[in-house]
Backbone bond lengths (Angstrom), bond angles and torsions (degrees), N, CA, C in turn:
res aa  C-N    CA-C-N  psi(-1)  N-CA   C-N-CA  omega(-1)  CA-C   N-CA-C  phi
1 X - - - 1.453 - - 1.528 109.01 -
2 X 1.251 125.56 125.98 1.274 139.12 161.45 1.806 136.10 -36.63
3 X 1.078 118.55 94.60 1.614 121.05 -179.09 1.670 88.64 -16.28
4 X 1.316 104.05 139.17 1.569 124.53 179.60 1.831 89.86 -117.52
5 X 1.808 104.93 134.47 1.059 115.54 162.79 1.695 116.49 -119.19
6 X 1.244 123.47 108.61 1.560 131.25 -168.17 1.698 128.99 -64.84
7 X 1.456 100.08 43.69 1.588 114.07 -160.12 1.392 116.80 -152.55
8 X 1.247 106.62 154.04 1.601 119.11 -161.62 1.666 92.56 -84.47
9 X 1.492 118.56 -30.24 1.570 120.57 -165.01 1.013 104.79 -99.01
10 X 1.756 117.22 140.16 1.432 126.26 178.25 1.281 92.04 -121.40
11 X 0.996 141.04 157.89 1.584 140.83 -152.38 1.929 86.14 -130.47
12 X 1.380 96.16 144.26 1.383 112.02 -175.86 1.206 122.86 179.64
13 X 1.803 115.07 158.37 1.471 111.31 -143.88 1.438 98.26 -152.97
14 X 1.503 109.15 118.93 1.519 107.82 165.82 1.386 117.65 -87.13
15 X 1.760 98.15 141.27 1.304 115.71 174.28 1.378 113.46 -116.28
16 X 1.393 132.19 157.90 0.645 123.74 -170.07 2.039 120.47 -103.15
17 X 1.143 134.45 163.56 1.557 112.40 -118.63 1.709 71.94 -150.07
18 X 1.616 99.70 133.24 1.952 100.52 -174.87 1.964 96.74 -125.18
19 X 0.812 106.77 147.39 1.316 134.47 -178.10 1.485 113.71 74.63
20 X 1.626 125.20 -165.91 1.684 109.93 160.95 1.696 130.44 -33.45
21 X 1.257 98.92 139.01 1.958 96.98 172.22 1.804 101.99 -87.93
22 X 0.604 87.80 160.15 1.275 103.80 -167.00 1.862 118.33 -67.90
23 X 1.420 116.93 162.26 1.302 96.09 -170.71 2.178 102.64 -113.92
24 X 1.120 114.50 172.99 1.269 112.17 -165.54 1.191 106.55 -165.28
25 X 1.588 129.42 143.64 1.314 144.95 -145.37 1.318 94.93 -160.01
26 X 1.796 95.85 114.34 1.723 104.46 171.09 1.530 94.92 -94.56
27 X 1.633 102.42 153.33 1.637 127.09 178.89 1.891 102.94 -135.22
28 X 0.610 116.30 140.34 1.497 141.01 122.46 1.548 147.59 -16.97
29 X 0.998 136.64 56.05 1.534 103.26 -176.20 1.590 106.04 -74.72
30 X 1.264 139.72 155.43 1.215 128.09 -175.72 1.615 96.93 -121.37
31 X 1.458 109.18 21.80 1.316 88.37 160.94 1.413 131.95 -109.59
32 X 1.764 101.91 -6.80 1.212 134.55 168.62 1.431 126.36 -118.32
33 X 0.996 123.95 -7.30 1.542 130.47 158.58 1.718 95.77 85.40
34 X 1.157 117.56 21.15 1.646 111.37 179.04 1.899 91.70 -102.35
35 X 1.567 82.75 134.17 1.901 112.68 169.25 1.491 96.21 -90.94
36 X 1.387 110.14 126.11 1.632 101.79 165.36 1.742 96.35 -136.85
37 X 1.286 108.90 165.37 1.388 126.16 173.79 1.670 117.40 -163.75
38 X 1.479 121.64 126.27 1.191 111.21 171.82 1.386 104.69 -156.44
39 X 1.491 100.29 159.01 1.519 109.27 -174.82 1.785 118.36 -119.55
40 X 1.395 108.32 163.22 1.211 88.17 -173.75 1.797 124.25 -84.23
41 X 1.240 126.79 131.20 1.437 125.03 -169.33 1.422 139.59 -70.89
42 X 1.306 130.21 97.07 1.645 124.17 -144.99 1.692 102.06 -95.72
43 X 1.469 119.18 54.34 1.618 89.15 -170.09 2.076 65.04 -126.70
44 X 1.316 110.10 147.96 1.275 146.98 177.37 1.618 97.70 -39.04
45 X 1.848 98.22 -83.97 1.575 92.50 -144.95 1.660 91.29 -137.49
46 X 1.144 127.78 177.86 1.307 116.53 174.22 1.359 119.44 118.58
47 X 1.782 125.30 128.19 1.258 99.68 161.04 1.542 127.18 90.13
48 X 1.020 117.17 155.58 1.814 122.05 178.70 1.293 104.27 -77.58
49 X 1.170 108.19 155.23 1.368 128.33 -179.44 1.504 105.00 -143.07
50 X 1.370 104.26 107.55 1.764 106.04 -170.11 1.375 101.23 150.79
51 X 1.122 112.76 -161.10 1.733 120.96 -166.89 1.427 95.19 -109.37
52 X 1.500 99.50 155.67 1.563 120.52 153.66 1.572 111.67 -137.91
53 X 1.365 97.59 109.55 1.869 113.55 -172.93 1.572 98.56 -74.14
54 X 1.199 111.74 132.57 1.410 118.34 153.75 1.250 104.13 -108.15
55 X 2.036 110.75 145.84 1.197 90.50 -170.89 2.415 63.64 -146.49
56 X 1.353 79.96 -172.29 1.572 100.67 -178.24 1.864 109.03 -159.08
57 X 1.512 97.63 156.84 1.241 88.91 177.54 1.151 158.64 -98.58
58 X 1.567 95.43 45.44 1.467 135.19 -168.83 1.709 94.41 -104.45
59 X 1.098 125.16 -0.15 1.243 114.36 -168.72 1.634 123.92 65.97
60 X 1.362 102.00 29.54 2.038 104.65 174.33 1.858 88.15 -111.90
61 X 1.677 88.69 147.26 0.727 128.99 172.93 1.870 136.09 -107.89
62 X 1.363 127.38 89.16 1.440 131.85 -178.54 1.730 106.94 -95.99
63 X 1.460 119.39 136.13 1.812 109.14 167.18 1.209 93.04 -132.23
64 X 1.429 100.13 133.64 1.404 116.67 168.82 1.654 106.87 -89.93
65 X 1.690 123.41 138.09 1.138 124.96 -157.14 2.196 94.05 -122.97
66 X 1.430 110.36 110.54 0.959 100.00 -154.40 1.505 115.44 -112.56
67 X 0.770 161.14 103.05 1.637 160.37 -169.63 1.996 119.70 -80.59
68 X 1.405 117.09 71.23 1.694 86.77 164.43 1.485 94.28 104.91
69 X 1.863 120.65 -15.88 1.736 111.19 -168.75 1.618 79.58 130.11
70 X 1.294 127.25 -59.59 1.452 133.85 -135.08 1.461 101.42 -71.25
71 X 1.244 128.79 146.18 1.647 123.10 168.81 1.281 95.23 -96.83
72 X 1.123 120.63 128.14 1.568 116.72 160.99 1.078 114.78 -155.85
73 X 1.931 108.18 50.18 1.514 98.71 134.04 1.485 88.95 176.71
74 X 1.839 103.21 -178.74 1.608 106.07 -172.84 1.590 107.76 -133.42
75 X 1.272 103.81 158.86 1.465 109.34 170.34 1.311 91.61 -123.06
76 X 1.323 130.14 133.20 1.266 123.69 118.57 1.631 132.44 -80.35
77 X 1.200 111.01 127.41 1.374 118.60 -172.71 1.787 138.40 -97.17
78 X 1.593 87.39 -58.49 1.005 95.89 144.39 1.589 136.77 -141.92
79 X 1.575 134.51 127.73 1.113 126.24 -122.94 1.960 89.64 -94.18
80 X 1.538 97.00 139.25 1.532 114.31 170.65 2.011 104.92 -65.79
81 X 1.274 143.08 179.38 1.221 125.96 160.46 1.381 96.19 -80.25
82 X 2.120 103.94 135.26 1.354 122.63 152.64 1.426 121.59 -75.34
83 X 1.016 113.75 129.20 1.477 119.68 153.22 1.695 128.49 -102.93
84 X 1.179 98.90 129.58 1.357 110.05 -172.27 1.799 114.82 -78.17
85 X 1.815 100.79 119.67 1.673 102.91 168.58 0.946 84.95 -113.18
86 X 1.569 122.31 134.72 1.517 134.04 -179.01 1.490 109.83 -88.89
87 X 1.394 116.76 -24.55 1.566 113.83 163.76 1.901 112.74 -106.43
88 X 1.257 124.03 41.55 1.146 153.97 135.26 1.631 115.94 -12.76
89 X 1.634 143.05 43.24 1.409 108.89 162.85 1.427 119.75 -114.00
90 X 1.449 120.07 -157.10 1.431 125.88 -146.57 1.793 67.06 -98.14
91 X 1.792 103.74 146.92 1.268 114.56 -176.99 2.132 106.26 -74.21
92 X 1.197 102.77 160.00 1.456 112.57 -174.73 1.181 116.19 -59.20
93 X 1.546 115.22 -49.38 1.329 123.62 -170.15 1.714 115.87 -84.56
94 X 0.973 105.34 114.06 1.539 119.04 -164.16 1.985 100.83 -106.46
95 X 1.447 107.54 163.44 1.428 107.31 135.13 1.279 110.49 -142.29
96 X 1.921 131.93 145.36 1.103 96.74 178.28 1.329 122.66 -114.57
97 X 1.454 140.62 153.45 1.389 153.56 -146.58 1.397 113.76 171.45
98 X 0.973 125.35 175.11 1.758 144.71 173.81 1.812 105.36 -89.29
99 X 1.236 98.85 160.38 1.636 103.72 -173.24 1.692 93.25 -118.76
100 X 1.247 138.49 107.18 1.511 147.03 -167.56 1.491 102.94 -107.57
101 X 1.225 122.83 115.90 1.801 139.97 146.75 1.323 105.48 -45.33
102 X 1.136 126.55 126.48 1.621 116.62 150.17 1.026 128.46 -40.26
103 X 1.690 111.24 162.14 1.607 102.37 -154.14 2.430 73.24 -108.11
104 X 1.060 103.63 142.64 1.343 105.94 178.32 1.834 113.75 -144.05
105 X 1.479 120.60 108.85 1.274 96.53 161.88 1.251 131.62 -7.41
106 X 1.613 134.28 137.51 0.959 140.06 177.59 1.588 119.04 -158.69
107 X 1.092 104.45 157.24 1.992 102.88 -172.12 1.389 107.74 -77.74
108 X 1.207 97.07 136.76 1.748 96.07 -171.25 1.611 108.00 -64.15
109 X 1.484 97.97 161.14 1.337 106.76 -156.19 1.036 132.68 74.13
110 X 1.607 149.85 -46.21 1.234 161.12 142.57 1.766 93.49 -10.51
111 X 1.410 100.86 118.20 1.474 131.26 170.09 1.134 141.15 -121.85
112 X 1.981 101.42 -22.45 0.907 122.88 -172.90 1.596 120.96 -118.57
113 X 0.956 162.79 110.26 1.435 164.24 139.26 1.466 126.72 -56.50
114 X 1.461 123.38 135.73 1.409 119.06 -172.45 1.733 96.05 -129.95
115 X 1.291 96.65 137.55 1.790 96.65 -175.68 1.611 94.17 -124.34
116 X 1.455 110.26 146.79 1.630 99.50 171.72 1.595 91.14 -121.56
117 X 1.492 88.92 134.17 2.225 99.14 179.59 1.744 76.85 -154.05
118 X 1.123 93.88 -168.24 1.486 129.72 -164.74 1.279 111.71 -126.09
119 X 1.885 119.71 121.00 1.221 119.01 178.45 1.105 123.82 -137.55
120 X 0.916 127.61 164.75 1.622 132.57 -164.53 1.691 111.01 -153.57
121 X 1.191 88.11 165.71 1.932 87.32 -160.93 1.726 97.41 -132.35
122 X 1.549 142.94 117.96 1.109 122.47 132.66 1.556 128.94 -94.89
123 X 1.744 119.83 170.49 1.471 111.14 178.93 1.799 100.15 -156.83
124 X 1.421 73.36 151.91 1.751 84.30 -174.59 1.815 110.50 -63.08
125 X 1.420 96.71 -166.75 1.743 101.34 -169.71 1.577 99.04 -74.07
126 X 1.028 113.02 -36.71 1.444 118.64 -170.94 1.235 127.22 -75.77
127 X 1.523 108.21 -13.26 1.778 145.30 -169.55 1.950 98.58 33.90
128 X 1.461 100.87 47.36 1.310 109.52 149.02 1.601 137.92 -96.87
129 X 1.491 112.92 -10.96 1.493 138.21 172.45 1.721 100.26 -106.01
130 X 1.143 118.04 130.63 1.551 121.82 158.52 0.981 117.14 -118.60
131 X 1.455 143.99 170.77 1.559 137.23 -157.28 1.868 86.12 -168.56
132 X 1.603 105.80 86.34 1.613 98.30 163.90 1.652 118.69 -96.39
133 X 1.317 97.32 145.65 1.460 94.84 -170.40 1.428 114.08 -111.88
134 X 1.261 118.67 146.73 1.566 114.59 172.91 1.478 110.80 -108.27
135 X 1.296 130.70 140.84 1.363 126.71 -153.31 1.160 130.65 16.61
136 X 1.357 121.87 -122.93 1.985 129.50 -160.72 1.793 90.35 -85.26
137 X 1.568 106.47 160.10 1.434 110.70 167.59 1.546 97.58 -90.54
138 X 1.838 85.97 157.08 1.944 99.29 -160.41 1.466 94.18 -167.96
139 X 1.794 93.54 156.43 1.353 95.93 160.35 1.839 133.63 -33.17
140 X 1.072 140.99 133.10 0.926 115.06 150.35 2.230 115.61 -159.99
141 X 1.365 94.41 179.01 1.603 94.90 -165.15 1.698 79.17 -90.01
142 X 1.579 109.88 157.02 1.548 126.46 164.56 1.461 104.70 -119.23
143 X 1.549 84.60 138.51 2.244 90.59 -164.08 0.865 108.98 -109.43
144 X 1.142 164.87 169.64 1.700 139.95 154.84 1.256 104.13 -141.89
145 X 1.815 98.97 123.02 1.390 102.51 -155.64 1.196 106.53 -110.29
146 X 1.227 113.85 -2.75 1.511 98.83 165.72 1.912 97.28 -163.27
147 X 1.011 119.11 -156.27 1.627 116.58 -167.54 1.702 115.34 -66.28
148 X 1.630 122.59 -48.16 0.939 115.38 169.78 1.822 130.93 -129.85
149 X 1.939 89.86 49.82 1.631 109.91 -155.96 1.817 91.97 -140.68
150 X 1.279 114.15 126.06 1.726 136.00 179.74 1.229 96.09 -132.45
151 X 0.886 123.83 122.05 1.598 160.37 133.55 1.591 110.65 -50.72
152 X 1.125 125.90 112.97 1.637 116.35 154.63 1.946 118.86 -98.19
153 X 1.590 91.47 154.33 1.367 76.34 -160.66 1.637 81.52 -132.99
154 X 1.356 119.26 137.16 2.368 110.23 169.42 1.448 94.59 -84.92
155 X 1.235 83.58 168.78 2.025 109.96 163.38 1.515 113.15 -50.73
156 X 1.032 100.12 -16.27 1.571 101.64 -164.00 1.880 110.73 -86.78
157 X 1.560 114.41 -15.68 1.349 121.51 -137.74 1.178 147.83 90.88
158 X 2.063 113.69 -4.59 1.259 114.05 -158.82 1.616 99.74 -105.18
159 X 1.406 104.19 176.04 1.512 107.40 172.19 1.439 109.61 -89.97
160 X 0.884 117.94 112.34 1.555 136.34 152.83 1.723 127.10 -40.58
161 X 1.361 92.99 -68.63 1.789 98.19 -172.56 1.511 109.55 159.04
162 X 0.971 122.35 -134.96 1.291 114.26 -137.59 2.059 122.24 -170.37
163 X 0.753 88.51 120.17 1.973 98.27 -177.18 1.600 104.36 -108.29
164 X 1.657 112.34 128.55 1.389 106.19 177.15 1.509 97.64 -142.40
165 X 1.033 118.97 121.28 1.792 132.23 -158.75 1.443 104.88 -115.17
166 X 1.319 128.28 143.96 1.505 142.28 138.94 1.822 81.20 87.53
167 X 1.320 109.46 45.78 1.388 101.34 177.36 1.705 97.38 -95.74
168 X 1.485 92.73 132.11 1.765 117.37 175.65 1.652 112.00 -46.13
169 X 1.448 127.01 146.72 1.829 123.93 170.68 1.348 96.99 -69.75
170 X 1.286 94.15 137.39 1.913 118.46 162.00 1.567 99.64 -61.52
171 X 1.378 88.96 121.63 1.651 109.59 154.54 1.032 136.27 -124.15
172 X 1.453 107.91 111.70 1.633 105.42 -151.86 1.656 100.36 -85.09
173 X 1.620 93.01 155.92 1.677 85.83 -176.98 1.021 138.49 -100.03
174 X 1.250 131.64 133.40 1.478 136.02 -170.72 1.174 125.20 -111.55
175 X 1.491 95.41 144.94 1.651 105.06 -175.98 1.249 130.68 -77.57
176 X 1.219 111.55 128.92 1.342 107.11 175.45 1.981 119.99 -45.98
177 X 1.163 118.44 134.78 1.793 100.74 -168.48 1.473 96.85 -117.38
């Protein structure tokens, strides 16, 4: 079982990010209804390398998939209720960079992290934009970490939530009869 951290705040830090951002392709499994997407992570050294589950106590499930400090990528697992804004997109004002975890002593082996916050999901009409949220709505900076992946980040340092764009229609799967 995964070190449990008892807080809505995940502490986090933009850096700033040199050449192309990276590109990223949301999928489906349609046999489990999990969206995943991840890219590969170019920062050297640093940091956890492993997941950090957000979970809430609604029973939804988000994992952050992390490389080196770097987040670079998401599972959704299990889905919080969406609500639909039909004019729903990823906000204009961007910067772009990587979204970095602190780098923190840790017990060897430990890969995994579990945070309990509160999340919520909206999506456009087309449920090609998603908007996951981590606790209360708040100020926050939008990062964009790679082609169709935003990071939110508050004033404060914490993680916010989340922008997932040009995401493919669910197709649920069917059996051959």
């Amino acid at each position: 079982m995964p070190p449990e951290i008892p807080t809505e705040n995940v502490e986090a830090r933009v850096e700033p990010v040199t050449g192309a951002l990276p590109s990223i392709g949301w999928r489906w499994d349609p046999e489990t209804d999990i969206l995943s997407g991840s890219f590969k992570g170019n920062r050297k050294s640093g940091g956890l390398t492993g997941t950090v589950e957000l979970t809430d106590d609604e029973g939804s499930v988000a994992v952050l998939d992390v490389n080196n400090g770097v987040i670079c990528g998401l599972d959704v697992v299990v889905w919080p209720e969406v609500t639909t804004t039909p004019t729903l997109q990823v906000p204009a004002r961007l910067t772009d960079g990587r979204v970095v975890l602190p780098s923190r002593p840790s017990r060897p082996g430990v890969a995994s992290v579990e945070v309990d916050t509160t999340l919520s999901v909206q999506t456009n009409a087309s449920e090609s934009v998603f908007h996951l949220r981590i606790g209360p709505q708040r100020s926050v900076e939008v990062v964009r970490v790679a082609d169709n992946f935003y990071i939110e980040v508050d004033p404060q340092g914490g993680l916010a939530g989340f922008w997932l764009a040009n995401v493919p229609p669910f197709t649920a799967f069917e059996e051959d009869l």
